[in-house]
C-alpha positions in Angstrom: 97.3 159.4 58.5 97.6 162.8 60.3 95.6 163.8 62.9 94.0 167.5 63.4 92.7 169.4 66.3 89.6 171.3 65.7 88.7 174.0 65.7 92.7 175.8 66.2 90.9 179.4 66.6 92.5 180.3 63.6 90.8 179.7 60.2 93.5 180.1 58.0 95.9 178.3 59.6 93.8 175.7 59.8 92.9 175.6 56.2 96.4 176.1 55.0 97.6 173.1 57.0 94.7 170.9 55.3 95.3 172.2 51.8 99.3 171.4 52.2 98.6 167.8 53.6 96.2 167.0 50.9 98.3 167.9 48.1 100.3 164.7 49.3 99.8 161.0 47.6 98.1 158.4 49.7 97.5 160.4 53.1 94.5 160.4 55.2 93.5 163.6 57.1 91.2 162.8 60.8 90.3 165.3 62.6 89.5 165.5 66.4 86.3 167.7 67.1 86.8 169.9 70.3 83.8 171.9 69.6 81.5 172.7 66.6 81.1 176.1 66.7 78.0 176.9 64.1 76.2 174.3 66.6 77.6 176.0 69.9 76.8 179.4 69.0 74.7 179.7 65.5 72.6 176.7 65.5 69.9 178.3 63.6 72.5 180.2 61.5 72.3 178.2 58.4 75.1 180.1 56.3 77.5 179.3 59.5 76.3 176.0 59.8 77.0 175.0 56.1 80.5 176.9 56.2 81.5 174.8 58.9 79.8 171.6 57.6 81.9 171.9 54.1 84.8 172.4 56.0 84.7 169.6 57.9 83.9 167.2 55.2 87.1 167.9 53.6 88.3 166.0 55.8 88.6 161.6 55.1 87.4 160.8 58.8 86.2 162.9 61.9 86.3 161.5 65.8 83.2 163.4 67.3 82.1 163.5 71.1 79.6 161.0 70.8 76.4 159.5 68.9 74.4 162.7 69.5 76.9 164.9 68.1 77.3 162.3 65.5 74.1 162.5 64.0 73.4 166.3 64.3 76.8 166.6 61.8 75.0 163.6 59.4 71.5 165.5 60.0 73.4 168.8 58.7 75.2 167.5 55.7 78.5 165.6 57.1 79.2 162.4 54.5 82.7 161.5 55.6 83.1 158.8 58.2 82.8 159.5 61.9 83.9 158.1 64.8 82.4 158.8 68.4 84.9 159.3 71.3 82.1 158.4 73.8 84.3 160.6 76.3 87.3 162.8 76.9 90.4 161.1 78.6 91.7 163.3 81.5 95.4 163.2 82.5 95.1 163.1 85.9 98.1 162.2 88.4 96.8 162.6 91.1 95.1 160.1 94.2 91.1 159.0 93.5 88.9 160.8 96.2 89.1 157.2 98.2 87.6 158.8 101.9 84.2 161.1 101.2 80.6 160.2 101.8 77.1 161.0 100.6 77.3 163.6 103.3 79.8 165.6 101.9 77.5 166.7 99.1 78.8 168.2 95.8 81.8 170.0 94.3 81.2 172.2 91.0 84.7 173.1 89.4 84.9 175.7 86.4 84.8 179.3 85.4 81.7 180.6 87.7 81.1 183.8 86.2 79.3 181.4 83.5 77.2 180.1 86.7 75.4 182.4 88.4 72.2 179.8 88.4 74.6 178.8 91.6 73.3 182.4 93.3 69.4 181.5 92.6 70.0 177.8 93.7 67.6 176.4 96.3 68.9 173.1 98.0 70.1 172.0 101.2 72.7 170.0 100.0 76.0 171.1 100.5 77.7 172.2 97.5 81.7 173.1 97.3 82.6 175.6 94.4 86.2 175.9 92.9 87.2 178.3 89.7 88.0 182.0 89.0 85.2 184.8 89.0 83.0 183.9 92.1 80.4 186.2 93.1 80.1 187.9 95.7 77.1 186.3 97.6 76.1 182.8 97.8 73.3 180.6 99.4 74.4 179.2 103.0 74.5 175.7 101.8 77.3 177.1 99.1 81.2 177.4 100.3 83.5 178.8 98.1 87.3 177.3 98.1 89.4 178.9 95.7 91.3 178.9 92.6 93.4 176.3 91.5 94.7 175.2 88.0 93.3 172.3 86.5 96.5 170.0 87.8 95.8 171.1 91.2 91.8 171.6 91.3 91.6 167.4 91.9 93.5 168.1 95.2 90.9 170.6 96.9 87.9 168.1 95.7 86.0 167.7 99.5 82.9 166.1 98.0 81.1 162.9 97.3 79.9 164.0 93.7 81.0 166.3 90.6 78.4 168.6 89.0 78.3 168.5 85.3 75.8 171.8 84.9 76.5 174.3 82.1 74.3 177.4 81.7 71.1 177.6 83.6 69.0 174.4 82.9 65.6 175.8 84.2 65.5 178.4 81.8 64.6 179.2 78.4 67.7 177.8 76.5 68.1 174.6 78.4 72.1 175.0 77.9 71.3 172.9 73.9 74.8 172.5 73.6 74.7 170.0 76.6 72.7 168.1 74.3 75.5 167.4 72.3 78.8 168.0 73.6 81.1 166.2 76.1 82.0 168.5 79.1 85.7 168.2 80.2 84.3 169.0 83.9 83.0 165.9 83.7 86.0 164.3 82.9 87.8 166.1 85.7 85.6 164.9 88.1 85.6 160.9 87.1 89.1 161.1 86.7 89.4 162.3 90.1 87.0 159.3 91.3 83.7 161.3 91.3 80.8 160.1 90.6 79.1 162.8 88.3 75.4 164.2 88.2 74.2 165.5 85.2 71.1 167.0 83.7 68.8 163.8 82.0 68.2 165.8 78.5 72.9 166.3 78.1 74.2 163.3 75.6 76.8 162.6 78.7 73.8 161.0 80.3 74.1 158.2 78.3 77.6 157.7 79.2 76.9 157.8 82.9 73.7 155.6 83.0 75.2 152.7 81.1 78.6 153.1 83.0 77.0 153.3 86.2 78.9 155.8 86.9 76.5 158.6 88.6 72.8 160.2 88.1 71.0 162.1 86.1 68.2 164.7 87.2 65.9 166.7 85.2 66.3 170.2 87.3 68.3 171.4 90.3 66.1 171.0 92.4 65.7 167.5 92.9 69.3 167.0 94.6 68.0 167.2 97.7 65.7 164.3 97.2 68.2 162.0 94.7 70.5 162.4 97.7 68.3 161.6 100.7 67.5 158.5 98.7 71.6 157.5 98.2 72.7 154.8 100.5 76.3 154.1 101.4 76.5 150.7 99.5 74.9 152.6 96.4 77.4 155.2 96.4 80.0 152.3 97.1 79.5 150.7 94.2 79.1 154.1 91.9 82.7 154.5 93.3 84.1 150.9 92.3 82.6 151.9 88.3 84.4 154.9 88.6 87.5 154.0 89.4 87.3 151.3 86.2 86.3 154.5 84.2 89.3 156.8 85.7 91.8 154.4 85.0 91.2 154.0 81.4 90.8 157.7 81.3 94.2 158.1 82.9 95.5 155.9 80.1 94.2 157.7 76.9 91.8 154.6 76.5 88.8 156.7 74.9 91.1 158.0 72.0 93.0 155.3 71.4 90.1 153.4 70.9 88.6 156.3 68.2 91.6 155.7 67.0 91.9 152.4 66.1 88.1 152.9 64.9 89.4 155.4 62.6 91.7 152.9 61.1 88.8 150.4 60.4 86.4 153.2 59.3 88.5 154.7 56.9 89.5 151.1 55.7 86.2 150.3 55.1 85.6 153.6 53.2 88.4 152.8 51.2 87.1 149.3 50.3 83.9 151.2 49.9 85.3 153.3 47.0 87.2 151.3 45.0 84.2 148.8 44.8 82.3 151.8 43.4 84.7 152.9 41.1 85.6 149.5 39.8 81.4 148.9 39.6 
């Protein structure tokens, strides 16, 4: 079996690597989807979407982010086996966020010239921003900290929850990508021992409400209320969940697991086939 990154940002690299492996006897070819860019960018693109769909299924098995994802690629024409990660692991070294409190409000981590909702924003809660390409004014309730890679960003974390927010929620695109994808902020933040809060429409809310491992919210602007109505014992035990969840993710749990599901999956497909052949 050989395992793939995709996409590599280079096409033909990439299909020059698949066509040499396949000419070998007896090997499987899994790919690891990153991002799916026909559904990122050109959704309604359908001459991108079935480039990138034929593509794919060349491959014998694909691990995708999760069971949203998963059935957008089957929706669109994807009949090789898939696996879903569920969630990126994060290697993350360094201490959980043991000592903060509801008080200390929010921390949002990333590039933030993508995030200029953050300027329009109207909360109270406090809210900690980290990541190149600030601008130049924000709301009072807003503090900007600096820039730090991504193995030093856990560090400067001064905040009771992560922020999981891509593109501007309350308007017209509703970030659709969110619907499908697995953000590595929020990764960086449960590694760290954040709970995360997350818009309710993103697949990650599933993750999160069956983990137990933050809130979901349908627009910016009920944080205030969500975290007036937080007690310490609730955000207590949101941090014990976490910490099971940022432990396994320090360990490569989630794609060891899709791993081993790969195994079984293209077992199965292989079953599958020679029953079919043989029938």
């Amino acid at each position: 079996m050989i395992v793939f990154q995709y996409p590599m940002y280079s096409r033909i690299c990439e299909k020059v690597m698949l066509k040499s492996v396949k000419k070998k006897e007896n090997v499987k070819t899994v790919v690891i989807v990153h991002d799916v860019d026909s559904l990122r960018f050109g959704k309604h693109n359908k001459k991108k979407v079935s480039a990138e769909i034929k593509y794919l299924n060349e491959f014998d098995c694909l691990v995708v982010h999760n069971n949203h994802m998963k059935k957008w690629l089957e929706d669109n024409g994807i009949r090789v086996p898939m696996v879903s990660l569920g969630i990126f692991d994060y290697e993350n070294s360094n201490n959980q966020n043991p000592n903060y409190s509801v008080e200390d409000g929010l921390v949002f981590a990333g590039n933030l010239w993508k995030s200029a909702f953050l300027k329009q924003i109207n909360i109270k809660t406090k809210i900690q921003l980290l990541g190149p390409n600030p601008l130049s004014h924000y709301p009072q309730n807003i503090r900007y900290d600096g820039k730090y890679s991504p193995e030093e960003v856990p560090m400067h974390f001064k905040a009771a929850f992560g922020l999981v927010w891509d593109g501007d929620l309350n308007d017209n695109n509703l970030a659709e990508y969110t619907m499908y994808n697995n953000p590595h902020k929020a990764s960086l933040y449960l590694s760290s021992g954040l709970p995360v809060i997350v818009w309710k429409d993103a697949a990650l809310s599933d993750f999160v409400v069956s983990n137990k491992v933050g809130f979901v919210i349908s627009k910016l602007d009920d944080i205030d209320s969500m975290m007036n109505q937080i007690t310490q014992q609730d955000y207590h035990e949101l941090k014990k969940n976490v910490k099971r969840i940022s432990l396994q993710m320090r360990s490569g749990y989630y794609i060891k697991t899709a791993m081993e599901n790969v195994r079984r999956a293209l077992k199965k497909n292989s079953v599958l086939t020679r029953v079919l052949i043989t029938g």
